[in-house]
PDB file as gemmi writes it, atoms N, CA and C in Angstrom:
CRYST1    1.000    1.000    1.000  90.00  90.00  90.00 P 1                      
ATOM      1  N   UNK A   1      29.817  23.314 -37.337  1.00  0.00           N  
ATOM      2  CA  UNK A   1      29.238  22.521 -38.387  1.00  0.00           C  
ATOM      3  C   UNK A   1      27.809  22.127 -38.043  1.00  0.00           C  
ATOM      4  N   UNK A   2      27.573  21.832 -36.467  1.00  0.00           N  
ATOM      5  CA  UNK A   2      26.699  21.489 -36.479  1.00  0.00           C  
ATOM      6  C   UNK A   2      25.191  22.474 -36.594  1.00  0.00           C  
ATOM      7  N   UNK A   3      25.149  23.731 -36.230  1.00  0.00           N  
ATOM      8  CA  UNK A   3      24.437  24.824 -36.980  1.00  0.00           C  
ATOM      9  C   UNK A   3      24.744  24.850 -37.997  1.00  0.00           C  
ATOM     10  N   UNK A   4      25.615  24.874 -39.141  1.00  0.00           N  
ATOM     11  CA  UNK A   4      25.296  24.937 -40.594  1.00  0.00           C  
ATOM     12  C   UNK A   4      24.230  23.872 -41.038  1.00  0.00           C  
ATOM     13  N   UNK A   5      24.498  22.882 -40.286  1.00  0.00           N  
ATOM     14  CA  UNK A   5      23.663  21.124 -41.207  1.00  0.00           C  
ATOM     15  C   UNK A   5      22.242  21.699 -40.633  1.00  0.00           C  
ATOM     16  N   UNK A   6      22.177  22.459 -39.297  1.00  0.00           N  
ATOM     17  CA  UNK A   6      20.899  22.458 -38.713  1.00  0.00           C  
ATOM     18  C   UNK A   6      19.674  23.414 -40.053  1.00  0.00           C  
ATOM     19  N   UNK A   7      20.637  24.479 -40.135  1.00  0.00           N  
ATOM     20  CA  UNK A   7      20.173  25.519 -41.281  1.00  0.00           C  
ATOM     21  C   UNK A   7      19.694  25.089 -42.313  1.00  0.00           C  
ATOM     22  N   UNK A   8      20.979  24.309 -43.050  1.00  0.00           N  
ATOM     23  CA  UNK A   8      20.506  23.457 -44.575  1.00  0.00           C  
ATOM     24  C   UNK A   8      19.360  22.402 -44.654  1.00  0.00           C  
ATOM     25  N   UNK A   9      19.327  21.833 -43.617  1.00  0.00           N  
ATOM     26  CA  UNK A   9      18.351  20.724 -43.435  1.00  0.00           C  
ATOM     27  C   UNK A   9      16.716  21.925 -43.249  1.00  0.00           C  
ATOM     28  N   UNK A  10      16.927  22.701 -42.172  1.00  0.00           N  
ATOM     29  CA  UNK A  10      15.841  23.081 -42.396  1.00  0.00           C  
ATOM     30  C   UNK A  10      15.752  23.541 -43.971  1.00  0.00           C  
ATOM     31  N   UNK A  11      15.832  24.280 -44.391  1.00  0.00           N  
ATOM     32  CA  UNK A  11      15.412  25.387 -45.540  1.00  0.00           C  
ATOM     33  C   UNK A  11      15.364  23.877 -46.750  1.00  0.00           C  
ATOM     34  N   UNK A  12      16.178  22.724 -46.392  1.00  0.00           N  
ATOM     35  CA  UNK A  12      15.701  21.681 -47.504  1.00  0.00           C  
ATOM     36  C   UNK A  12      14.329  21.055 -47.355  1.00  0.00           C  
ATOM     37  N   UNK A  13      13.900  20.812 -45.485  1.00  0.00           N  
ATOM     38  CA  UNK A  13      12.617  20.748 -45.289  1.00  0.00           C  
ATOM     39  C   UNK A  13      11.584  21.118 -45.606  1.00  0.00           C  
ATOM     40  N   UNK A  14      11.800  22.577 -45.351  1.00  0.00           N  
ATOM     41  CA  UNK A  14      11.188  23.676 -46.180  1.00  0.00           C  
ATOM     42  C   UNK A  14      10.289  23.569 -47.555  1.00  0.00           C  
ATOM     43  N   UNK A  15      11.627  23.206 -47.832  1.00  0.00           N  
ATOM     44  CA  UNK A  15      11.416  23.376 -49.860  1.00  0.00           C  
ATOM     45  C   UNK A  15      10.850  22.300 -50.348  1.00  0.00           C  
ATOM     46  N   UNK A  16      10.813  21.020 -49.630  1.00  0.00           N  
ATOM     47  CA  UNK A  16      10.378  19.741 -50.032  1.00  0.00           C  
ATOM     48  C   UNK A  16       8.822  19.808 -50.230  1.00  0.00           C  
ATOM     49  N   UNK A  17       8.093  18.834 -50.472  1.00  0.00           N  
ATOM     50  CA  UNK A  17       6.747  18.652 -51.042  1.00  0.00           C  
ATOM     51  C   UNK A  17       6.375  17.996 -49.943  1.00  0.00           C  
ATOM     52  N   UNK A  18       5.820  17.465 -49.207  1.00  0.00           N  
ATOM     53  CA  UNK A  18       5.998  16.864 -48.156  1.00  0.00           C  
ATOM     54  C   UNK A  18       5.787  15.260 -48.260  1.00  0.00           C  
ATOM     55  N   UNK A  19       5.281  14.754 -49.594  1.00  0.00           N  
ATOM     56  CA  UNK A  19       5.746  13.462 -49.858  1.00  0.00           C  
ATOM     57  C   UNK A  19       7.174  13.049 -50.299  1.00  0.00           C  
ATOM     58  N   UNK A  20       7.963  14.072 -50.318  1.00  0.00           N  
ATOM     59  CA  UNK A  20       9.358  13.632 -50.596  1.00  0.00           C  
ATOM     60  C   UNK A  20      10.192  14.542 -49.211  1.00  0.00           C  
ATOM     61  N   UNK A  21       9.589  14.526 -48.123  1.00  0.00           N  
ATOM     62  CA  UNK A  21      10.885  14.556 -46.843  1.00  0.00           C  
ATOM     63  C   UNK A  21      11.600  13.826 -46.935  1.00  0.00           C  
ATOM     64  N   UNK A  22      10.982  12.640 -46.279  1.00  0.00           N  
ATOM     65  CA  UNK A  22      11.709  11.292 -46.521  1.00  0.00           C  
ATOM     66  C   UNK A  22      13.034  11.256 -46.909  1.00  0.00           C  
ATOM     67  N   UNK A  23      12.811  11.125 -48.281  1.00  0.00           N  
ATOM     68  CA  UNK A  23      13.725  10.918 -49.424  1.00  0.00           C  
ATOM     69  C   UNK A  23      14.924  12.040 -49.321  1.00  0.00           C  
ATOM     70  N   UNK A  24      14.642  13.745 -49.466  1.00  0.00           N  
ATOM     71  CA  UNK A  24      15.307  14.376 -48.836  1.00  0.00           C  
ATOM     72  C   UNK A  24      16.030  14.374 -47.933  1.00  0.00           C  
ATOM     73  N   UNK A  25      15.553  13.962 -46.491  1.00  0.00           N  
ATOM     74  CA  UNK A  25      16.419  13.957 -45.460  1.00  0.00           C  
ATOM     75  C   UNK A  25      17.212  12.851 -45.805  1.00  0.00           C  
ATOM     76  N   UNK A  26      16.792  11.355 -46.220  1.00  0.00           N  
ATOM     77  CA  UNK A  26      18.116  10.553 -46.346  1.00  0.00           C  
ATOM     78  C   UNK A  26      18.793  10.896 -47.295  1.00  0.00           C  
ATOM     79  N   UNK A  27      19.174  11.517 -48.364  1.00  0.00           N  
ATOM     80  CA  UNK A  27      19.505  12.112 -49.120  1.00  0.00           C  
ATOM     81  C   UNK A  27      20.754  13.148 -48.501  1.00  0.00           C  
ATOM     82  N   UNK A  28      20.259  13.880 -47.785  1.00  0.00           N  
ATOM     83  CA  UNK A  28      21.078  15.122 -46.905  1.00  0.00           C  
ATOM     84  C   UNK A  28      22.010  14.182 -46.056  1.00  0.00           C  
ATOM     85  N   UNK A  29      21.668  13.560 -45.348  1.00  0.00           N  
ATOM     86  CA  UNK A  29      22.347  12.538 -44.366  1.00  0.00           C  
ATOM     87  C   UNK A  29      23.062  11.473 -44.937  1.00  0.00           C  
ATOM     88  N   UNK A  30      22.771  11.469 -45.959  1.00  0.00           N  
ATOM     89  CA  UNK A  30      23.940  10.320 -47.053  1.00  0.00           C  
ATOM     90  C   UNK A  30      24.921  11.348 -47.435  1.00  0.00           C  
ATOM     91  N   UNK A  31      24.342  12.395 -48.356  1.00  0.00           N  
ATOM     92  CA  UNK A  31      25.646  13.590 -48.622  1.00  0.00           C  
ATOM     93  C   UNK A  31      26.790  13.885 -47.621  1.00  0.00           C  
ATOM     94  N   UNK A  32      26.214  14.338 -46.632  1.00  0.00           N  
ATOM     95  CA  UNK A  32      26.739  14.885 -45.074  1.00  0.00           C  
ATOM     96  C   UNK A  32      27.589  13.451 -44.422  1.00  0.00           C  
ATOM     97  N   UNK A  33      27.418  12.697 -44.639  1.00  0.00           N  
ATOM     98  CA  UNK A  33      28.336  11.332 -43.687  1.00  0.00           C  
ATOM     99  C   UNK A  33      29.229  11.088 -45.035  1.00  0.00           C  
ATOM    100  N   UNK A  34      28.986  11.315 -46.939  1.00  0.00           N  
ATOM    101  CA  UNK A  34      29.626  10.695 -47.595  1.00  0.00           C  
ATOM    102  C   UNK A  34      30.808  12.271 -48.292  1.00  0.00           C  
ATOM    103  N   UNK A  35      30.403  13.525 -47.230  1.00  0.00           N  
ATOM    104  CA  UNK A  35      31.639  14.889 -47.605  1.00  0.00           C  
ATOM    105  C   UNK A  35      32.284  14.122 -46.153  1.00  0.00           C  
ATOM    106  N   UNK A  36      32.046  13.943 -45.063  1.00  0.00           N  
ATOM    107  CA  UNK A  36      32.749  13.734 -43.737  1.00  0.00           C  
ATOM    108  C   UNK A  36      33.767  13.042 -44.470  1.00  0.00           C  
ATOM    109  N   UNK A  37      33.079  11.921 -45.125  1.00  0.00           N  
ATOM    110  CA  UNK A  37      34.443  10.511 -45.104  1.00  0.00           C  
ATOM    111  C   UNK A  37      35.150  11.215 -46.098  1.00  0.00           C  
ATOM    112  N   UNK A  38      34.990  12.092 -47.477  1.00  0.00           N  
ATOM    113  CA  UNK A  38      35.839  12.561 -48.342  1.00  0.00           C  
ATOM    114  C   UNK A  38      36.645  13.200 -48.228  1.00  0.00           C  
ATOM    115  N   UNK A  39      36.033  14.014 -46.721  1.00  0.00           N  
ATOM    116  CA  UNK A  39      36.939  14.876 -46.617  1.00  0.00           C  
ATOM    117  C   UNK A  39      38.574  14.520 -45.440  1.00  0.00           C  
ATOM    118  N   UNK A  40      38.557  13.474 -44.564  1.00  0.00           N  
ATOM    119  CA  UNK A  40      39.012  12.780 -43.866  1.00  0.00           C  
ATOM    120  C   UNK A  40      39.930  12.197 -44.697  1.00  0.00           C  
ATOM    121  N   UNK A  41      39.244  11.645 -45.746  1.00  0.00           N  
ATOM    122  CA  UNK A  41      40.125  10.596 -46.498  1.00  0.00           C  
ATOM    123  C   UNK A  41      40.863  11.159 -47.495  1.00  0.00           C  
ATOM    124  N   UNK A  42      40.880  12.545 -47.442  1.00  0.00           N  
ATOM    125  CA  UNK A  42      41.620  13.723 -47.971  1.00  0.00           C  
ATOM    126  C   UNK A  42      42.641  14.372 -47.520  1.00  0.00           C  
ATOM    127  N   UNK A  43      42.665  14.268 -46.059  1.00  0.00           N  
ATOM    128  CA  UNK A  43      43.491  14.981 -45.268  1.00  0.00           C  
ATOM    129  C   UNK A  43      44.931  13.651 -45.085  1.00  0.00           C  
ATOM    130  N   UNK A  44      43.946  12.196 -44.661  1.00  0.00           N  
ATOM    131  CA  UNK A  44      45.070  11.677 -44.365  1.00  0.00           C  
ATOM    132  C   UNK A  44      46.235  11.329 -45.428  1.00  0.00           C  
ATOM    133  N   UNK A  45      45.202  11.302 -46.999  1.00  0.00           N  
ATOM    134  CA  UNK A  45      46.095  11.400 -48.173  1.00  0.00           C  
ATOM    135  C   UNK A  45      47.260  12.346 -48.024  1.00  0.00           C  
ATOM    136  N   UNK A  46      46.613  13.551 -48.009  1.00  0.00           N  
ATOM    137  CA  UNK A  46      47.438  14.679 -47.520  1.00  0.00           C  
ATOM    138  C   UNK A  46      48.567  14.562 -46.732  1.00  0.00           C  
ATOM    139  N   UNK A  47      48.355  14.388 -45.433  1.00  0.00           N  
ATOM    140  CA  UNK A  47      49.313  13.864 -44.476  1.00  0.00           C  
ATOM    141  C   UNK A  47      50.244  12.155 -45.000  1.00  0.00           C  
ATOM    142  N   UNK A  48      49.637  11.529 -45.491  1.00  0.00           N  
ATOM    143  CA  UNK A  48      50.613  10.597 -46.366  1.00  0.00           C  
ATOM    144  C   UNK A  48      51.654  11.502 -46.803  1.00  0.00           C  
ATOM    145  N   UNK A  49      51.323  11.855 -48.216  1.00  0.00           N  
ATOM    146  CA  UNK A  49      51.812  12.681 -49.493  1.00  0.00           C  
ATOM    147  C   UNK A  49      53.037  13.661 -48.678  1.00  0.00           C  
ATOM    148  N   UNK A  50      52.737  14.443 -47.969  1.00  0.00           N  
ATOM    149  CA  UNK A  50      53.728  15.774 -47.787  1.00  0.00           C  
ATOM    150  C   UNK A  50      54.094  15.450 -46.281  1.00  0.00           C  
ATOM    151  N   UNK A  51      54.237  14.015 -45.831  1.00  0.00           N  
ATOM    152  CA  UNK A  51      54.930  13.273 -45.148  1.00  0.00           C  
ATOM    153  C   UNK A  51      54.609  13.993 -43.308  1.00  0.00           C  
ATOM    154  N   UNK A  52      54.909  15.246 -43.054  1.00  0.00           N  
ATOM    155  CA  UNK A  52      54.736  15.537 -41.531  1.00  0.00           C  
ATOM    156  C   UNK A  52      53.811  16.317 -41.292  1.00  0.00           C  
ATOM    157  N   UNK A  53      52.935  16.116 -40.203  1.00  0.00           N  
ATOM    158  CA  UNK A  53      52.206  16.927 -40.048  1.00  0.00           C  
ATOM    159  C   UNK A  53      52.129  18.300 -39.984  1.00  0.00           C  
ATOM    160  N   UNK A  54      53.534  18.939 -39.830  1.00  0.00           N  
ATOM    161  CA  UNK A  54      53.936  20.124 -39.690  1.00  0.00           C  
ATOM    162  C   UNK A  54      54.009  20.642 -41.262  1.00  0.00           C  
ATOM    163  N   UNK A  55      53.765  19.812 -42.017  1.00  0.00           N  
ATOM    164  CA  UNK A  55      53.786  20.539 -43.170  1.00  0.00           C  
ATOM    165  C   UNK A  55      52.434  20.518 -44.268  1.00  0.00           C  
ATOM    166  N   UNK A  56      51.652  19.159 -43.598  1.00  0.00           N  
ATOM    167  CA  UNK A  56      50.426  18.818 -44.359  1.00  0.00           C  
ATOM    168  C   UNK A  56      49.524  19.614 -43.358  1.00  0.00           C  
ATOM    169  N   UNK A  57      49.357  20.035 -42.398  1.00  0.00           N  
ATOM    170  CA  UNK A  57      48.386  20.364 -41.602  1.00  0.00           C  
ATOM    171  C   UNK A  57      48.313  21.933 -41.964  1.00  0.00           C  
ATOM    172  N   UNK A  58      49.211  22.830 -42.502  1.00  0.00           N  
ATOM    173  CA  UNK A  58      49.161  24.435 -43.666  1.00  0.00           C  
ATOM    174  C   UNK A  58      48.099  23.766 -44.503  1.00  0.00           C  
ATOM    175  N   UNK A  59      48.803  22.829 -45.081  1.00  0.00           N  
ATOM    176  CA  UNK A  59      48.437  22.515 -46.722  1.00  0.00           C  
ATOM    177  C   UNK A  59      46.569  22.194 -46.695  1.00  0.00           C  
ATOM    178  N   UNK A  60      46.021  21.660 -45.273  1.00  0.00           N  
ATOM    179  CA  UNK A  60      44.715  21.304 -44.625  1.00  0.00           C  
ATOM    180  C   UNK A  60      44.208  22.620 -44.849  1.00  0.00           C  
ATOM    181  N   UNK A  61      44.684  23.092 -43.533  1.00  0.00           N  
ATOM    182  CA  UNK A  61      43.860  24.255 -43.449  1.00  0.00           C  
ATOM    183  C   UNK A  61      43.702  25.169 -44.261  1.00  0.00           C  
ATOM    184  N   UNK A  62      44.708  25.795 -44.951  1.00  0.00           N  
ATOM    185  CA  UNK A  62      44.122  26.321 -46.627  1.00  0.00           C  
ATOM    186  C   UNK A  62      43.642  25.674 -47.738  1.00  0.00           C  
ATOM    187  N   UNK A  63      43.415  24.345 -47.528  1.00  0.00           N  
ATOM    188  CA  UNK A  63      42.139  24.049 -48.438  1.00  0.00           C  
ATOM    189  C   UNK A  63      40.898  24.403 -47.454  1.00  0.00           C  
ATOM    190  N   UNK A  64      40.778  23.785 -46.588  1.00  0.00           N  
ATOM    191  CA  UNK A  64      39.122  25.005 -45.432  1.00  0.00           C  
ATOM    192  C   UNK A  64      39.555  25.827 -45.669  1.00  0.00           C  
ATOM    193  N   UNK A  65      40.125  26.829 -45.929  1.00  0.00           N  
ATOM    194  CA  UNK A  65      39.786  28.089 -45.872  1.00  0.00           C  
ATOM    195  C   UNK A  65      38.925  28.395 -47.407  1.00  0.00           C  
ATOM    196  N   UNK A  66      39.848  27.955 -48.209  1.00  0.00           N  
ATOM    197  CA  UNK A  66      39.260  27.943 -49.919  1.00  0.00           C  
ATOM    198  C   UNK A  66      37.699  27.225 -49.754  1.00  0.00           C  
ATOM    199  N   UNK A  67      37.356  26.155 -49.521  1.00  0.00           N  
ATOM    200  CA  UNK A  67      35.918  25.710 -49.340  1.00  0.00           C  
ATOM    201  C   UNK A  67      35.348  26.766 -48.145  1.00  0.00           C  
ATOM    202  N   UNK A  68      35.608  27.411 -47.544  1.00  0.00           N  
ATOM    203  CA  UNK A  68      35.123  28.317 -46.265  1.00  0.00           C  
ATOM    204  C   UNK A  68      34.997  29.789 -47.201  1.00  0.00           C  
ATOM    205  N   UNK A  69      35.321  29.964 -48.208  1.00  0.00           N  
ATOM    206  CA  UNK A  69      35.272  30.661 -48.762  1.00  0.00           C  
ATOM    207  C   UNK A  69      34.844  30.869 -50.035  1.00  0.00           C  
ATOM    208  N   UNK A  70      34.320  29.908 -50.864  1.00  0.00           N  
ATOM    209  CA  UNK A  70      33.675  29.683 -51.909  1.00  0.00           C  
ATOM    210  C   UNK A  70      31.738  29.237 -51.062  1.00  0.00           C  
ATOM    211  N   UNK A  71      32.256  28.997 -49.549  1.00  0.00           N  
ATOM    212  CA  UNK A  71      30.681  28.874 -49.332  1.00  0.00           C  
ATOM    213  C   UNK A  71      29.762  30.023 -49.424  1.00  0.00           C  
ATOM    214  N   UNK A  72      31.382  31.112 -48.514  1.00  0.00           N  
ATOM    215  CA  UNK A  72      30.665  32.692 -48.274  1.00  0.00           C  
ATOM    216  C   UNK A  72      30.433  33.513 -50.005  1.00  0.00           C  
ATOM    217  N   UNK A  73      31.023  33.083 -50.887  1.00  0.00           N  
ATOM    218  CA  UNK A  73      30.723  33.476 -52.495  1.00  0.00           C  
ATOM    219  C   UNK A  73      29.226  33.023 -52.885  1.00  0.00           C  
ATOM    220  N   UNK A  74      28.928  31.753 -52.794  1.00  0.00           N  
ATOM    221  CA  UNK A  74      27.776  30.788 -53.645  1.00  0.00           C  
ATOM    222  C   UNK A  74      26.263  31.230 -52.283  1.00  0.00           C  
ATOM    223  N   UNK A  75      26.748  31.587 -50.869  1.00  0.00           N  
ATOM    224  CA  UNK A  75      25.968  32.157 -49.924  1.00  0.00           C  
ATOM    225  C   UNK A  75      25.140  32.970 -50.401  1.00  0.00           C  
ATOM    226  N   UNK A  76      25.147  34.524 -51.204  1.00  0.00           N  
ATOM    227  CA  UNK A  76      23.936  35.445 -51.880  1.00  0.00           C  
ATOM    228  C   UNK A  76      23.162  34.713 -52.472  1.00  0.00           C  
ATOM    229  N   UNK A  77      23.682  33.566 -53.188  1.00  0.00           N  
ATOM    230  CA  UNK A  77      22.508  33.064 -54.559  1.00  0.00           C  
ATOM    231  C   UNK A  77      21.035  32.741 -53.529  1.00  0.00           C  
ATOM    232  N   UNK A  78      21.484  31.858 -52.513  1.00  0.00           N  
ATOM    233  CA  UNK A  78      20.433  31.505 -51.909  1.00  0.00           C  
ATOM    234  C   UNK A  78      19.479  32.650 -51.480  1.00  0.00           C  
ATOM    235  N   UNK A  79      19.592  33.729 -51.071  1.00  0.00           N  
ATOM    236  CA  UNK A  79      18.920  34.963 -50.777  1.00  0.00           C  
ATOM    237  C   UNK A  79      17.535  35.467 -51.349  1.00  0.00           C  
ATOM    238  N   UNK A  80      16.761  35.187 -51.074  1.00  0.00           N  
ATOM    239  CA  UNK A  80      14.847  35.121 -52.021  1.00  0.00           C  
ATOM    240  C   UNK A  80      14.239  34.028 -52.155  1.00  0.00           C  
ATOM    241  N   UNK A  81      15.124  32.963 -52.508  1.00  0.00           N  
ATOM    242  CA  UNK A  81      14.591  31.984 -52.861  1.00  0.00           C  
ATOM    243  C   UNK A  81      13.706  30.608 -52.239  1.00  0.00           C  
ATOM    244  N   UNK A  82      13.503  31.170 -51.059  1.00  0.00           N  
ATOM    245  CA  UNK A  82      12.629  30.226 -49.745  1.00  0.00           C  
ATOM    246  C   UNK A  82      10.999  30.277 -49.825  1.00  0.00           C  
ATOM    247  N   UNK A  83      10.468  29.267 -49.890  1.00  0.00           N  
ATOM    248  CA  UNK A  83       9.192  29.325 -50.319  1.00  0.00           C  
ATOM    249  C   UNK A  83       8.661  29.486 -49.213  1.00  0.00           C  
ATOM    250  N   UNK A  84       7.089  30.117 -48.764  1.00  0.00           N  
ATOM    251  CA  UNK A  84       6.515  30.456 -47.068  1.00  0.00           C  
ATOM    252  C   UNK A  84       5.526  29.072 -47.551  1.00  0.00           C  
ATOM    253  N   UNK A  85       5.742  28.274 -46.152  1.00  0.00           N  
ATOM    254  CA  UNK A  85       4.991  27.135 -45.855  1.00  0.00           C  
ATOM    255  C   UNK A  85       3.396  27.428 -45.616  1.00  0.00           C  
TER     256      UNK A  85                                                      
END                                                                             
């Protein structure tokens, strides 16, 4: 994870104007700490709901796989679109 955030952050650096880094990076770093907690507070729902871990912890990991896999789909769009500093 922590090379993916490194990637996105750059290429958002990138793209910014440079009077709105700032704003950007807290922006990225609010997103990124407010998917952590969603996603946490997803799992333990999870693990509530379908009661043992032996049975919510399948039900986990094939949802990552489905988001691990809609990243590698929506991944081409980005392809051209980087502006040279």
């Amino acid at each position: 994870m922590g090379l993916g955030f490194s990637s996105i952050a750059f290429l958002l650096l990138r793209q910014s104007e440079q009077h709105e880094t700032g704003f950007h990076t807290s922006a990225a770093q609010i997103a990124d700490q407010l998917g952590t907690a969603a996603l946490i507070g997803a799992g333990g729902a999870a693990l509530a709901l379908l009661g043992a871990p032996a049975v919510a912890l399948p039900v986990l990991i094939a949802v990552l796989v489905v988001l691990g896999l809609t990243g590698v789909l929506a991944a081409p769009r980005t392809v051209g679109r980087t502006t040279s500093v």
